[in-house]
LOLUMBA-218346 format. One record per atom (N, C-alpha, C): residue in one letter; x, y, z. Coordinates in steps of 0.001 Angstrom, whole numbers, padded with zeros to 6 digits, always signed. Example, Ala and Ser with C-alpha at 12.3 -4.5 7.8 and 13.67 -1.06 7.14 Angstrom:
a+013190-005690+007800a+012300-004500+007800a+013200-003300+007800s+012850-002250+007080s+013670-001060+007140s+012900+000030+007870
***
This chain:
x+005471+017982-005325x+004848+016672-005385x+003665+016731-006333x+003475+015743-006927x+002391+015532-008443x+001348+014970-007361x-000209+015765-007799x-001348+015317-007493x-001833+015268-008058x-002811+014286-007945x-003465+013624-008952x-004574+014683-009723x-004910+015581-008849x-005738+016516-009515x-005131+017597-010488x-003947+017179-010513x-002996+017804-011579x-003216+016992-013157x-003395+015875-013344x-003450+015040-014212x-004299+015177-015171x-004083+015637-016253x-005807+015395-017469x-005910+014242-017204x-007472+014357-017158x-008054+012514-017021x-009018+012818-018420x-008238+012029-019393x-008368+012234-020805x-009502+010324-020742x-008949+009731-020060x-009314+008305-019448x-010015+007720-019166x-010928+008809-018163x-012153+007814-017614x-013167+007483-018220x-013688+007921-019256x-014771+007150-020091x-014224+005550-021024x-013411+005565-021354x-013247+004381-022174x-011584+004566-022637x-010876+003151-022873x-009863+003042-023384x-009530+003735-024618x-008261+004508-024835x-008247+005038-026428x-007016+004952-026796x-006295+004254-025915x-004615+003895-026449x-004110+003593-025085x-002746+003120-025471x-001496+003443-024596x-001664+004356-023507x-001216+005785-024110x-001269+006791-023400x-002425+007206-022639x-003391+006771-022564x-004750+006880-021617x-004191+005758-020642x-003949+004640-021315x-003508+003237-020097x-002724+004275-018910x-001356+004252-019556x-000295+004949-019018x-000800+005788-017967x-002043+006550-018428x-002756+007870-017847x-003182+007044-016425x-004090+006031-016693x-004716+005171-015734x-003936+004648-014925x-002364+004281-015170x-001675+003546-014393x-000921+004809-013499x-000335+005643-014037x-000140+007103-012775x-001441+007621-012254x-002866+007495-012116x-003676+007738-011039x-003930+006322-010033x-003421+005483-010495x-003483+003961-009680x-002472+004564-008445x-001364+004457-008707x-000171+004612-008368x-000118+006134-007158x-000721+006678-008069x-001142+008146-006983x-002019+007670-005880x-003065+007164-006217x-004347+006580-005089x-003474+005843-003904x-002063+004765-004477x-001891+003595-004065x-000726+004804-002634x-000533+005740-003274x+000931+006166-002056x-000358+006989-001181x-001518+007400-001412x-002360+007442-000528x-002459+007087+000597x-002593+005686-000030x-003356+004552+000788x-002534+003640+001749x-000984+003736+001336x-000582+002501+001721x+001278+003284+001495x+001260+004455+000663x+002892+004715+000714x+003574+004644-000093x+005078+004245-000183x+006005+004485-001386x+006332+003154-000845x+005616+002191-002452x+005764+000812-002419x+007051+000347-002388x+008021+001182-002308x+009744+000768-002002x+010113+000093-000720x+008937+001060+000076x+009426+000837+001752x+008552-000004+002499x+007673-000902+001419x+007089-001898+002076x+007402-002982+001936x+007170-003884+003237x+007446-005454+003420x+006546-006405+004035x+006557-007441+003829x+005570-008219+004532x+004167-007734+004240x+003263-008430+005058x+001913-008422+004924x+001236-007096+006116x+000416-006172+005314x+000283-005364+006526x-001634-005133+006073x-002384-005022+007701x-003599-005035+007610x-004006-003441+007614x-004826-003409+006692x-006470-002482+007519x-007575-002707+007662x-007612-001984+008812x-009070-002353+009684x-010013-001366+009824x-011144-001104+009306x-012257+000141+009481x-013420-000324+009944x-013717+000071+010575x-015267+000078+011693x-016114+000014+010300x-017078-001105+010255x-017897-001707+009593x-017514-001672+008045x-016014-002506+007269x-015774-002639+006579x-015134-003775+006411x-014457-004314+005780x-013850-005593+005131x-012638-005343+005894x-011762-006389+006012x-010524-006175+006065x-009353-005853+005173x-008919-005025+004889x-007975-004714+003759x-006564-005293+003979x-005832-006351+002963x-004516-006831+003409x-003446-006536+002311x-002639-005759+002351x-001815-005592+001472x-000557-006805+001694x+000065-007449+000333x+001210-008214+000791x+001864-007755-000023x+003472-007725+000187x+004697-007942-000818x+005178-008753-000958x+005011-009314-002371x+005274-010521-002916x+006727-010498-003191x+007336-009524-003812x+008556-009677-004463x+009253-007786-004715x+010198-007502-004198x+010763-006363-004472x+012166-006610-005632x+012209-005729-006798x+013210-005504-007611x+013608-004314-007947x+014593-004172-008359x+015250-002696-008371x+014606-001554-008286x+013961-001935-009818x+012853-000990-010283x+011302-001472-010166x+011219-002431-009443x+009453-002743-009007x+009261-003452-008408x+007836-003290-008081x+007707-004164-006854x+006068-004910-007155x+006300-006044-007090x+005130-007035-006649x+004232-007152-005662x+002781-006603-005619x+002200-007058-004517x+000978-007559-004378x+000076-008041-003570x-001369-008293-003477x-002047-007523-002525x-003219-006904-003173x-004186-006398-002791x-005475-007034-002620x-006313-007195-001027x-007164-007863-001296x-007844-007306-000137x-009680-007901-000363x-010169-007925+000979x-010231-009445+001620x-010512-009459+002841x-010400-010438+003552x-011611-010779+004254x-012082-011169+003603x-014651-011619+004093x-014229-012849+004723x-015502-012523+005653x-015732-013962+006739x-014435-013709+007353x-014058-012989+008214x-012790-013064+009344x-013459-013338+010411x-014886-013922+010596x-015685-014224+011914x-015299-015606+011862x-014671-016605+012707x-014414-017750+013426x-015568-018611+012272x-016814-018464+012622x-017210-019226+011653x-017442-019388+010344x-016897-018434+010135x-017283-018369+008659x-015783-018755+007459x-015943-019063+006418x-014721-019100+005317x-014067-018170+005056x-013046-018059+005056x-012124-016312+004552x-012499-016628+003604x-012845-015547+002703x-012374-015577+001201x-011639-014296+000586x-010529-014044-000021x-010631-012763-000528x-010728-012626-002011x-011660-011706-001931x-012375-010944-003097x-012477-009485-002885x-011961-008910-004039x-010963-009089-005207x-009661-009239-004689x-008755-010072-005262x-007578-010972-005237x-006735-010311-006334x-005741-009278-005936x-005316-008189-007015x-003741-008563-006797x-003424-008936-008338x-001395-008601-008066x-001474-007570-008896x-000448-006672-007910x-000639-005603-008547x+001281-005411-009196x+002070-004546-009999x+003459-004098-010396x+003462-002939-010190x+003888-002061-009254x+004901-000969-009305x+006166-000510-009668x+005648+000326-010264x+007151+000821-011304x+007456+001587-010778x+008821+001799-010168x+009207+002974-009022x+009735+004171-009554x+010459+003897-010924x+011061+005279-011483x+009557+006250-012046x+008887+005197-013126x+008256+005786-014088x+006586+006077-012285x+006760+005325-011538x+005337+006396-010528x+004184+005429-011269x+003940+004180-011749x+002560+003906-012089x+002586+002633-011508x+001218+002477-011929x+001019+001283-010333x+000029+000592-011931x+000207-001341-011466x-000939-001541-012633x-001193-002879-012184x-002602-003163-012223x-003529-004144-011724x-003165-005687-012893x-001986-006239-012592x-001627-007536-013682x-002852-008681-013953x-003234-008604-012349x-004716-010003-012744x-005187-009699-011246x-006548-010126-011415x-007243-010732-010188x-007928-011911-010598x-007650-012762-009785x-008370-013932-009285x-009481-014382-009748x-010767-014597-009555x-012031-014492-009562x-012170-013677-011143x-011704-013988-011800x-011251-012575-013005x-012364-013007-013661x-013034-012210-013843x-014419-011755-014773x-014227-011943-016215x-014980-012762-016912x-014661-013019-018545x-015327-011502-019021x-014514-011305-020045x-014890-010125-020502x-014993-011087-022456x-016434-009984-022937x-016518-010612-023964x-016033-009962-025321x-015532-010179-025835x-014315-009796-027026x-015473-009132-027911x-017044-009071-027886x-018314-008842-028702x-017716-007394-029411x-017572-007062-030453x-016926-005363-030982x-015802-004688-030488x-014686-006036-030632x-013249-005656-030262x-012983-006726-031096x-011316-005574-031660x-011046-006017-033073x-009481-007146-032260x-009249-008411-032670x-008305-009055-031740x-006940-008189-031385x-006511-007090-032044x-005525-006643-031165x-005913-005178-030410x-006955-005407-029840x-007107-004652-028949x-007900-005026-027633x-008200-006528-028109x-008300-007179-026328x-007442-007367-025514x-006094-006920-025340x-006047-007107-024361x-005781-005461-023748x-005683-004561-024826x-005868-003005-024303x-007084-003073-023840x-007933-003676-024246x-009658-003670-023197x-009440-004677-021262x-008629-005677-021717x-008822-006253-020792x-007525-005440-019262x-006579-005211-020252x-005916-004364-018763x-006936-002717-018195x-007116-002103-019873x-008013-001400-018884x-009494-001388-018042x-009827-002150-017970x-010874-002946-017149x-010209-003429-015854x-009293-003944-015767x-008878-004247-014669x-008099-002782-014214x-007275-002509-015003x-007071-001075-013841x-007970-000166-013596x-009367-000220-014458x-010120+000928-013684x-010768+000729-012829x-010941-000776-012846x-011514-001441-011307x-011202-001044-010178x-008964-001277-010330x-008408-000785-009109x-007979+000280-009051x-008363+001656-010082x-008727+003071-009346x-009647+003373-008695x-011087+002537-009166x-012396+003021-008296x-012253+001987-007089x-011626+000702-006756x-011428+000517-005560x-010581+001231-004742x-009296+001944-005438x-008509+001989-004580x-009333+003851-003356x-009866+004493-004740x-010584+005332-004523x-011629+005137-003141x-012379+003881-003387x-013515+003881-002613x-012967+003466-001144x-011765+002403-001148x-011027+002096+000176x-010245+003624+001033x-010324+004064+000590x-009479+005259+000862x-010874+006433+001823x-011966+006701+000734x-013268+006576+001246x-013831+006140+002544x-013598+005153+002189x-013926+004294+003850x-013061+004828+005215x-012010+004876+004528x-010909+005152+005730x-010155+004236+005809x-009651+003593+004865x-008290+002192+004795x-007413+003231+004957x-006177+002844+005757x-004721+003489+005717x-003858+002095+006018x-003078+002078+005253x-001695+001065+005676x-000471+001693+006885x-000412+001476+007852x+000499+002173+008845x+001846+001334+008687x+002952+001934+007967x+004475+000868+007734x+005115+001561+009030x+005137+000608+009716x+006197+001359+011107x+007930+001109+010632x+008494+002610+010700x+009822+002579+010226x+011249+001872+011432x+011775+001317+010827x+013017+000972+011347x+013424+001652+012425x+013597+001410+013243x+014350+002378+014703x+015620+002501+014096x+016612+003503+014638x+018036+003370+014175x+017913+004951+014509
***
């Protein structure tokens, strides 16, 4: 089994191609079977709950051959009086052959300013910004003590 501490992290300072993305999207993907499993064998909406933390809700939006659709989010104000909101509001794509996991959009999505980026390389700035977001979240939830529990099929 591939761990992540196996991986050159050629990556974490700043975008420098493709192959750093690529790099970023197999430590997503590593963090994500951590946290929550082999996004094949999930369905529906499943919670975590940690003693003085947010609520963590994973959903599956959509399963296909080779990937799978889902949302990642927290869930603030789950007190009766207050507004849910979730922030950050993550769809995320799993690629099941190739093992990488990649942050498509969140919600609330932060303008990023194009200031010393040449136009074809905004949007290599803007995915990697969003996936390094959801390595250091997925990192820091994991931290806390988030686990996704998928209870398997009887049979």
């Amino acid at each position: 089994m591939l761990c992540e501490a196996d991986i050159k992290l050629s990556w974490r300072a700043r975008p420098r191609g493709f192959v750093a993305l690529m790099g970023l999207y197999e430590s997503n993907y590593l963090r994500f079977l951590q946290l929550a499993g082999d996004p094949k064998r999930l369905a529906g909406t499943i919670i975590s709950r940690v003693a003085g933390d947010c609520e963590l809700q994973l959903a599956v939006l959509e399963h296909m051959p080779y990937t799978s659709t889902l949302t990642l989010t927290y869930v603030m104000g789950a007190a009766e009086h207050l507004p849910r909101e979730r922030l950050p509001d993550l769809r995320l794509r799993a690629y099941h052959d190739a093992r990488l996991l990649e942050a498509e959009e969140f919600q609330a999505q932060h303008k990023t300013r194009g200031q010393g980026v040449r136009p074809g390389e905004r949007e290599l700035h803007q995915r990697w910004a969003r996936n390094m977001m959801l390595n250091k979240w997925l990192e820091y939830c994991a931290e806390r003590g988030h686990r996704f529990t998928v209870q398997e099929p009887a049979g």
